[in-house]
Backbone bond lengths (Angstrom), bond angles and torsions (degrees), N, CA, C in turn:
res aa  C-N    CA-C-N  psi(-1)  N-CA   C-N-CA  omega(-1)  CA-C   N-CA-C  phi
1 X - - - 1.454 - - 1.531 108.74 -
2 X 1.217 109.08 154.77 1.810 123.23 -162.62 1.328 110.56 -170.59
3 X 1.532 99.63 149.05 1.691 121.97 -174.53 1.258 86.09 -93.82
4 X 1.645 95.35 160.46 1.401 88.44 158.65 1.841 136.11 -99.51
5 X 1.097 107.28 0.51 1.566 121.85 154.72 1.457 117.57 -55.56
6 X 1.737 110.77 -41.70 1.466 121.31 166.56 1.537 110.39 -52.16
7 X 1.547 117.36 -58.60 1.026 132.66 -168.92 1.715 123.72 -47.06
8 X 1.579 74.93 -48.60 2.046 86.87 166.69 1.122 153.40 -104.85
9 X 1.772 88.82 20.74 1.289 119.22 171.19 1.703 99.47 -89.22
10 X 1.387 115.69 -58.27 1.009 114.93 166.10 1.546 138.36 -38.04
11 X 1.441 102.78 -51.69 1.574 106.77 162.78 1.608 112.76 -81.08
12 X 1.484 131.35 48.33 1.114 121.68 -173.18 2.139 116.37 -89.81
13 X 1.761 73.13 -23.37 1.797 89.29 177.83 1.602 123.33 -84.10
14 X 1.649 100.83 13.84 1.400 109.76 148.89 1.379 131.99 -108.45
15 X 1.107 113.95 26.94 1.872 123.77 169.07 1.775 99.23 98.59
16 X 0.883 95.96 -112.79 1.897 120.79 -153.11 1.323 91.80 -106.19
17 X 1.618 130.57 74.19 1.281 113.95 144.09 1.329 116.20 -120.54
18 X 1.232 102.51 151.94 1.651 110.57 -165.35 1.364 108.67 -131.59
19 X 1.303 125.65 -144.25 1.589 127.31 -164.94 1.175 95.74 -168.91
20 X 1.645 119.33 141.88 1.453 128.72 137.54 1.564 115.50 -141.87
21 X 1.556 116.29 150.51 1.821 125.84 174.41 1.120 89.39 2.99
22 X 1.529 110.84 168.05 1.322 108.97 159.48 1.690 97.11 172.80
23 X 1.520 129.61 92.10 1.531 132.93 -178.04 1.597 102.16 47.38
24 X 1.538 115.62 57.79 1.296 123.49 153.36 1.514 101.16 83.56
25 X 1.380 125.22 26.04 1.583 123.28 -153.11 1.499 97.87 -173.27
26 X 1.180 121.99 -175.49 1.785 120.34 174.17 1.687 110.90 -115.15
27 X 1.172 129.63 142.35 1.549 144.12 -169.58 1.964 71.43 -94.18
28 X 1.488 103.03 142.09 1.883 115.54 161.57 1.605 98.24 -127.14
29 X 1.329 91.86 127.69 1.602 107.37 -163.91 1.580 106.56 -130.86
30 X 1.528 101.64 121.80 1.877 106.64 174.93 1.267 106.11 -82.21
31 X 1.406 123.20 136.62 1.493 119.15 162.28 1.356 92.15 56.55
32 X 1.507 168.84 39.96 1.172 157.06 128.35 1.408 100.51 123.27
33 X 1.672 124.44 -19.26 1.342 108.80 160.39 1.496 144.93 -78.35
34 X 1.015 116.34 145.60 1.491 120.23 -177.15 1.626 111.82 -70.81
35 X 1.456 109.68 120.00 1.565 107.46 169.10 1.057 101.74 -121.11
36 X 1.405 135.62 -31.38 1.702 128.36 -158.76 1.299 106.73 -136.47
37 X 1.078 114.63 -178.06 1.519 128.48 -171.53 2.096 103.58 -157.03
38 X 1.264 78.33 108.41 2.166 72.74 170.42 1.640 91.52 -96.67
39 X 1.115 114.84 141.93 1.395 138.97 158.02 1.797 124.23 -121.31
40 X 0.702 104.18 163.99 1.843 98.00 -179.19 1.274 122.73 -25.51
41 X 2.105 101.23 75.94 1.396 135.41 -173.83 1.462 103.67 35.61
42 X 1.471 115.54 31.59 2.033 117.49 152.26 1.633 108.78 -95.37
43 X 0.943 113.64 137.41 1.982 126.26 166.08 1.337 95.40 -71.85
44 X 1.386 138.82 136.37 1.283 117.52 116.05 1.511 116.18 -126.03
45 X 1.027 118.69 169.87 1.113 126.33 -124.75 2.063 92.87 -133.37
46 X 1.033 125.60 162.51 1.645 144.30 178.79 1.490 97.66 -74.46
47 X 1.562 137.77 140.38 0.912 131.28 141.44 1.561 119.53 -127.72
48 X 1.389 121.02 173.03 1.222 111.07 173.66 1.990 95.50 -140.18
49 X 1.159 110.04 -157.97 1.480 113.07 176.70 1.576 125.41 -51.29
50 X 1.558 89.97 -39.14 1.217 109.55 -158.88 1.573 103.60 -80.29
51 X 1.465 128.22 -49.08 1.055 124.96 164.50 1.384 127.44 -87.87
52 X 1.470 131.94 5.82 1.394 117.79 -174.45 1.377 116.28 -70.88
53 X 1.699 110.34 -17.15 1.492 112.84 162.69 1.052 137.97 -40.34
54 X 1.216 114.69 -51.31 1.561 142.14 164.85 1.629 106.70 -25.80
55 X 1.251 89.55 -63.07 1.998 87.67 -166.46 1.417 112.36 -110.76
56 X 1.727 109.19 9.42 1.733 94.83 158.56 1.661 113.57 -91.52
57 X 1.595 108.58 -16.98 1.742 123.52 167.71 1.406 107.63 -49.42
58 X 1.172 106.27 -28.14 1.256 117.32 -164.06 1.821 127.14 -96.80
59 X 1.428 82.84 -10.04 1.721 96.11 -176.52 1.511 112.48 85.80
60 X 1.140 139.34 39.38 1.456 132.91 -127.96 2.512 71.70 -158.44
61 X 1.361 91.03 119.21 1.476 104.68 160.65 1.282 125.40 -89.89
62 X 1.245 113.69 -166.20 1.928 109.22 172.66 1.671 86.31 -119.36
63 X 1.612 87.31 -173.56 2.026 94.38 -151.43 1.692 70.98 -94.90
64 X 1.565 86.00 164.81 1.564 127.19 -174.98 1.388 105.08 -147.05
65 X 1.384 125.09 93.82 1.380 132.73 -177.17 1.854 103.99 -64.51
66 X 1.726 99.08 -48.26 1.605 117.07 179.75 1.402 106.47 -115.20
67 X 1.424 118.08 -165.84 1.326 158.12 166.95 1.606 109.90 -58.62
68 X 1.409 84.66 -59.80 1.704 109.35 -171.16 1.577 116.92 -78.55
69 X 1.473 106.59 -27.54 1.589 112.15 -166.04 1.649 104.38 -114.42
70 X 1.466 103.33 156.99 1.538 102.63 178.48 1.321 89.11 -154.21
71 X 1.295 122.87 139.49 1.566 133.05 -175.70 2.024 103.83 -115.22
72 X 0.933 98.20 79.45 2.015 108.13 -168.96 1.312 103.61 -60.92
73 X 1.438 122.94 -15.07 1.582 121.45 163.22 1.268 126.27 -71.84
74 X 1.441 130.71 -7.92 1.466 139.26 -164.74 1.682 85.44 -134.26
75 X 1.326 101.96 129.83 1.533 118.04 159.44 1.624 105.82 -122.95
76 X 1.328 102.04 148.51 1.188 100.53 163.64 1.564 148.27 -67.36
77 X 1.203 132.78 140.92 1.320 105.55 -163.10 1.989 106.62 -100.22
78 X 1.502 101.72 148.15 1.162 134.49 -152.43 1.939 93.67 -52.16
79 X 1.162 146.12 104.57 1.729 109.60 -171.64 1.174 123.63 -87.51
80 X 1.792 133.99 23.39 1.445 116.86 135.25 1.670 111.10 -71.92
81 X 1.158 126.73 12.25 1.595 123.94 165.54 1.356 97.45 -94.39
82 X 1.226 125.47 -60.83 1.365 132.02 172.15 1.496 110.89 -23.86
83 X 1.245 124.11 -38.95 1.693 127.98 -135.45 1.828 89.50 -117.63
84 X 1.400 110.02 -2.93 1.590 114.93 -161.77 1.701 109.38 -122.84
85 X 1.143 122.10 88.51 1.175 129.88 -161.45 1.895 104.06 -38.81
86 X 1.382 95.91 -86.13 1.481 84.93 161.06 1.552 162.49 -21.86
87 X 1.184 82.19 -42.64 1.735 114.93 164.16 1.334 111.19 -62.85
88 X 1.157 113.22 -50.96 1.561 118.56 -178.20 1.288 106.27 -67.02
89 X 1.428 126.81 -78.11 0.962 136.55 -175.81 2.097 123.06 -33.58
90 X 1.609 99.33 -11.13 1.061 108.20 -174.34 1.076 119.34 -111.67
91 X 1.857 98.44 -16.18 2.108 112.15 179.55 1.857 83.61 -88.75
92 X 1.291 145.39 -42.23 1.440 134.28 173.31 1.337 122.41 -52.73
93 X 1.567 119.25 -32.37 0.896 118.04 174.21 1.767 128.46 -63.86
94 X 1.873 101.17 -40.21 1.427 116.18 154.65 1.403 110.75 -57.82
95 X 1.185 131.36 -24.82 1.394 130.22 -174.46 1.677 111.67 -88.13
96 X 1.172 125.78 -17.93 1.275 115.47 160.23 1.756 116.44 -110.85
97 X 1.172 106.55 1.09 1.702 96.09 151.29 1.796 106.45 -94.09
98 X 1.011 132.68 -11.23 1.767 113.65 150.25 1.046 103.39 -54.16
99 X 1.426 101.41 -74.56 2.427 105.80 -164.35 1.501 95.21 -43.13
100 X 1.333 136.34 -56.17 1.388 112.92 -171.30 1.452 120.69 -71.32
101 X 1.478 123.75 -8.28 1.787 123.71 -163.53 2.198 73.54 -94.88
102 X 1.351 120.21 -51.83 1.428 100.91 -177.87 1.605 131.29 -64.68
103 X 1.541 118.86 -11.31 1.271 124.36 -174.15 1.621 85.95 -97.53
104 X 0.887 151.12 -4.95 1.243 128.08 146.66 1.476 130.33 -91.34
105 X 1.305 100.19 -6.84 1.181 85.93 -161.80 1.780 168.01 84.97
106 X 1.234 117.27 131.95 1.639 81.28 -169.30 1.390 139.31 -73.09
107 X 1.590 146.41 162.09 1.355 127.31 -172.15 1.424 107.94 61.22
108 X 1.465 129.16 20.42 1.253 115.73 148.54 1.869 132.05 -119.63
């Protein structure tokens, strides 16, 4: 579990990420993109094909703001990654080359 002041202190050794609201929680965004989502002091984190392995191996779901909603692009992150400076900093780093391989898109 994590604040998000914690959070972006921690991710500070990736440039310009910041925070805004975001489904009752804050969206953490590099350069203006969205990779993560803190929700009730959980990370989760961007995935794409390539990494969603990672954190369903792991026992690790995608975020659920509600009942009704499930966001299958954000998994949660594992919290001995959480708890591992490095670690983190290296599952975010996979997390904004998803958000960027999806803001483009495919065939571009």
């Amino acid at each position: 579990m994590i604040g998000v002041d914690e959070l972006l202190e921690r991710l500070s050794p990736l440039g310009a990420v910041t925070s805004r609201r975001f489904f009752g929680g804050h969206g953490i965004y590099w350069d203006g993109l969205i990779f993560g989502i803190l929700h009730d002091e959980r990370l989760y984190l961007k995935v794409d094909e390539q990494s969603q392995p990672d954190y369903v191996a792991r026992g690790m779901g995608p975020f659920r703001p509600d009942e009704r909603q499930t966001l299958k692009s954000y998994y949660e992150v594992p919290p001995d990654v959480l708890d591992d400076p490095e670690a983190l900093l290296s599952w975010a780093e996979e997390a904004i080359r998803a958000a960027q391989a999806t803001a483009e898109g495919p065939g571009r």
